[in-house]
C-alpha positions in Angstrom: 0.0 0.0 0.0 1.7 2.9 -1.4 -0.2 5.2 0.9 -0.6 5.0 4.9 -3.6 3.4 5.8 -4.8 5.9 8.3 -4.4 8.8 5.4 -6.5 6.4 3.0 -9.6 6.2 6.0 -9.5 9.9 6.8 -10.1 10.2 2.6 -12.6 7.3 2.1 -14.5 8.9 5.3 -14.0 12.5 3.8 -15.7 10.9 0.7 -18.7 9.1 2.2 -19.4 12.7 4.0 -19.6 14.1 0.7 -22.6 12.5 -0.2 -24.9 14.1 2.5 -25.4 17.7 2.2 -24.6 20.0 -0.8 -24.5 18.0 -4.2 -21.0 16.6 -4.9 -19.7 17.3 -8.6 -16.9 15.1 -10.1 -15.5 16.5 -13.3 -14.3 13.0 -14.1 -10.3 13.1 -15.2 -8.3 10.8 -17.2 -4.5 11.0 -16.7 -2.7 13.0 -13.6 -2.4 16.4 -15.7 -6.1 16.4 -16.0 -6.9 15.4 -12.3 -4.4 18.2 -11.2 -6.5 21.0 -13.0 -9.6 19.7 -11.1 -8.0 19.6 -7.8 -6.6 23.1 -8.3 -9.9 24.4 -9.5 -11.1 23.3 -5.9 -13.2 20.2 -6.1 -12.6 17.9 -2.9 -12.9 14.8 -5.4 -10.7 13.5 -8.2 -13.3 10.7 -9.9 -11.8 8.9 -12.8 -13.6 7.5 -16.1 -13.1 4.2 -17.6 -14.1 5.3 -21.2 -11.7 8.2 -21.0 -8.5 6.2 -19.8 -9.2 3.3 -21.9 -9.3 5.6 -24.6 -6.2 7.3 -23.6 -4.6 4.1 -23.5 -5.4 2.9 -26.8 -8.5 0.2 -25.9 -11.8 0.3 -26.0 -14.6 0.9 -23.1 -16.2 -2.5 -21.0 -13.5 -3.5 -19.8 -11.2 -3.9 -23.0 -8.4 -2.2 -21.4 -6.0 -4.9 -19.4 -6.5 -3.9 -16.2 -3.0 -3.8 -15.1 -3.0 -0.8 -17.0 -5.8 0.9 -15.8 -4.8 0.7 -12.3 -1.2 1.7 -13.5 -2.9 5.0 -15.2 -5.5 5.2 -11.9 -2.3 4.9 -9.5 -0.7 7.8 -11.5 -3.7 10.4 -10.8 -3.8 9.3 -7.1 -0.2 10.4 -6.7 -1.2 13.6 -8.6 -3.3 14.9 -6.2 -3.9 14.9 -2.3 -7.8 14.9 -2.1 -9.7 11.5 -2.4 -9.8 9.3 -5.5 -12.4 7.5 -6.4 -11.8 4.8 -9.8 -14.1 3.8 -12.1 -13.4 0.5 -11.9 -15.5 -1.0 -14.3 -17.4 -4.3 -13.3 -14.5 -5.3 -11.8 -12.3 -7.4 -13.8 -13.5 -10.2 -12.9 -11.7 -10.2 -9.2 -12.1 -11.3 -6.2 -13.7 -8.7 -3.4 -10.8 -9.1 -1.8 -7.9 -8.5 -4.4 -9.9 -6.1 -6.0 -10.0 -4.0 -2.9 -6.3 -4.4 -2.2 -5.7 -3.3 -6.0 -7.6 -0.2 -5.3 -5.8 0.6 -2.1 -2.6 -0.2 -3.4 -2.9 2.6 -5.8 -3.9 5.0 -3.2 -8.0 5.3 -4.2 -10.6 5.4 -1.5 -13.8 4.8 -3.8 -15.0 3.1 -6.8 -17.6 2.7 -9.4 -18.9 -0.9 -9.9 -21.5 -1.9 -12.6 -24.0 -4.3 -13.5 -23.0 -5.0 -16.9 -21.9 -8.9 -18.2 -19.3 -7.6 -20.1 -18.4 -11.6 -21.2 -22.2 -12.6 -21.8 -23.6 -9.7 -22.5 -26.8 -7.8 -20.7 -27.0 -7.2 -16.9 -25.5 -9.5 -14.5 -27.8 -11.0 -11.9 -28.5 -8.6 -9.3 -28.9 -11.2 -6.4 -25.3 -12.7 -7.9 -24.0 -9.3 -8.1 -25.2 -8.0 -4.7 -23.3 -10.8 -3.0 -19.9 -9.7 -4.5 -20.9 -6.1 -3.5 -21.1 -7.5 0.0 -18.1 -9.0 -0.4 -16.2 -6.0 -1.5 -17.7 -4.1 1.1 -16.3 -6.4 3.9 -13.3 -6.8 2.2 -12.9 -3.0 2.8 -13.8 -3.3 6.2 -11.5 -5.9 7.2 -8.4 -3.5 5.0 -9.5 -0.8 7.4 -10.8 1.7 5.1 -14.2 2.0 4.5 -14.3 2.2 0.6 -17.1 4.3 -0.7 -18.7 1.8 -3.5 -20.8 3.8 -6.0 -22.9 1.0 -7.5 -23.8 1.5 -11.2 -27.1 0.4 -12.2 -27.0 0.0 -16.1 -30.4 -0.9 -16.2 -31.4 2.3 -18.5 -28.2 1.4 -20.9 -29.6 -0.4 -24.4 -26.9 -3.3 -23.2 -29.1 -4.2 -20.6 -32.5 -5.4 -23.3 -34.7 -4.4 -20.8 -38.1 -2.8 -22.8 -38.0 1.0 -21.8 -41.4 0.3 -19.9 -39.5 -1.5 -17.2 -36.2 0.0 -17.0 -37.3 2.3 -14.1 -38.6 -0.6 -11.5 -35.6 -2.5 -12.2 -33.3 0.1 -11.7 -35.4 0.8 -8.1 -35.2 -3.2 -7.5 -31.4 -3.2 -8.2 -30.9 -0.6 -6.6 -32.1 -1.3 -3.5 -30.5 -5.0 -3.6 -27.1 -3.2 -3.9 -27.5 -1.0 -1.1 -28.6 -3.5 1.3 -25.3 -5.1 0.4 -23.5 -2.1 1.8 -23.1 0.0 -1.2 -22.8 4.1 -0.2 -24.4 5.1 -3.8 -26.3 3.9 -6.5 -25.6 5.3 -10.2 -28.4 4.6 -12.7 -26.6 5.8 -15.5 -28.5 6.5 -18.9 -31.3 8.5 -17.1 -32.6 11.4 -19.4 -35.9 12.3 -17.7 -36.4 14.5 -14.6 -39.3 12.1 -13.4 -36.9 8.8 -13.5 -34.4 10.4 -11.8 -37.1 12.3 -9.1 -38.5 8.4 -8.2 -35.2 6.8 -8.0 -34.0 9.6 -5.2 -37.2 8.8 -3.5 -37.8 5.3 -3.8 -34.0 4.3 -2.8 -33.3 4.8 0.5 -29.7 6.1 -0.2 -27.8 8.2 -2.6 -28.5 8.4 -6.1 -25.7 9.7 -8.8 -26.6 11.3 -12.1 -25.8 12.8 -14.7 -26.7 16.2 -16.9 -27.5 15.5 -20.0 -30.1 17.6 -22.6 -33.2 17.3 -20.2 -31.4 17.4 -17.1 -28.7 20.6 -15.4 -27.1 21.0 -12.1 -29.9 22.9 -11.1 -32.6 20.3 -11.8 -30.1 17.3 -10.1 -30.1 19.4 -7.4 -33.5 20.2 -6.9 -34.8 16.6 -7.4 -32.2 15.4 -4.6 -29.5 13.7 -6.2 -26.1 13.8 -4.3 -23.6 12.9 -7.0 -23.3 14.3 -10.5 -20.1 12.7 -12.9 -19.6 13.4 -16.3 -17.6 10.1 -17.5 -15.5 10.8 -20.8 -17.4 14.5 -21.2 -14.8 16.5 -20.6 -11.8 14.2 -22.0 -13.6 14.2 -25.1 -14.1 17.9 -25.2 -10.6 18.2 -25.3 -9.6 16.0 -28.0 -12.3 18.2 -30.2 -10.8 21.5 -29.2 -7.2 19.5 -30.2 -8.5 18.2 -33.7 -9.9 21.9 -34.6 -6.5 23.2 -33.6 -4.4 20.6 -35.5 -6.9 21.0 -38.8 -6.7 24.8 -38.5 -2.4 24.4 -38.8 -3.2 22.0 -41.7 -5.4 24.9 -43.1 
């Protein structure tokens, strides 16, 4: 563990804190440059995204990255910056609660995102199969001593999941509420576009929800619905690559 344990609690409790009260932002980063600017620019969270770094890295997203180098790049923005990391871990990687918790503290991050998806057979893993390896994450973090904040991702909503749009809301609820009696801090039904889905799902799960903006939905609204978390994923990291094509083509020019 690269970092001392007792720094790594203090951050991972600084983190769960963060989900009660005013509406925590994470401008999602992708390498330690980019996590530096969103320190600087005073956000108590540095929140990594999959898509981006597996971009960055040359893969594609779902977990087509190896994840030896995902953790490498992950490790890299922790040392970066002093304020909590959480990593979008994927679904995983197919590890063991226990390593994967000791991967994640050995890099120096206090939280994680952890979705639903089967990225092998495709659609939505089982939620009662996947609530058990929650709860075993979450006391594998217990018995390491630092209370890992676990943003579950409910990718119910996603067209990966083929789940008709009728249903997509109750079993994002049912999910959701599976995961957090399994000890997760936060659920994350990514994909939702309308301020009603999102406005059940903060009342119908008895914990915090994370979303996202998107064409229907600002900070304002997010925040006036309930929701405790807001990330932006690959937003931000793609924004830059467009401002860096326009620049390149406008030399060419």
């Amino acid at each position: 563990m690269s970092t001392d344990v007792t720094v790594l609690k203090v951050r991972a409790e600084l983190l769960r804190d963060l989900h009660r009260g005013a509406m925590l932002v994470l401008p999602n980063a992708w390498d330690a440059a980019s996590a530096a600017i969103v320190a600087e620019a005073g956000f108590p969270v540095v929140a990594t995204a999959s898509a981006a770094i597996s971009a960055m890295l040359g893969y594609p997203d779902g977990e087509g990255a190896p994840w030896q180098e995902m953790f490498a790049a992950a490790g890299r923005i922790a040392r970066a910056v002093s304020v909590p990391v959480t990593v979008d871990a994927e679904a995983g990687y197919g590890m063991r609660p226990r390593e994967l918790v000791d991967r994640l503290l050995d890099i120096g991050a206090v939280g994680c995102n952890l979705e639903d998806t089967d990225h092998r057979a495709g659609g939505l893993v089982d939620a009662e199969t996947h609530a058990q390896w929650l709860a075993g994450v979450r006391s594998a973090a217990d018995d390491a001593g630092v209370p890992i904040v676990i943003n579950a991702r409910v990718d119910a909503f996603l067209p990966v999941a083929g789940i008709p749009e009728a249903e997509r809301l109750a079993e994002a609820v049912r999910r959701g509420r599976r995961y957090l009696d399994a000890g997760v801090d936060c659920v994350y039904p990514i994909g939702v576009r309308d301020k009603r889905d999102i406005a059940t799902l903060v009342s119908e799960l008895p914990g915090p929800v994370n979303g996202n903006t998107g064409e229907f939905l600002d900070l304002a609204t997010l925040r006036e619905v309930g929701v405790a978390r807001v990330s932006y994923g690959p937003r931000f990291y793609r924004a830059a690559l467009a401002d860096l094509k326009v620049a390149v083509q406008h030399l060419r020019s």
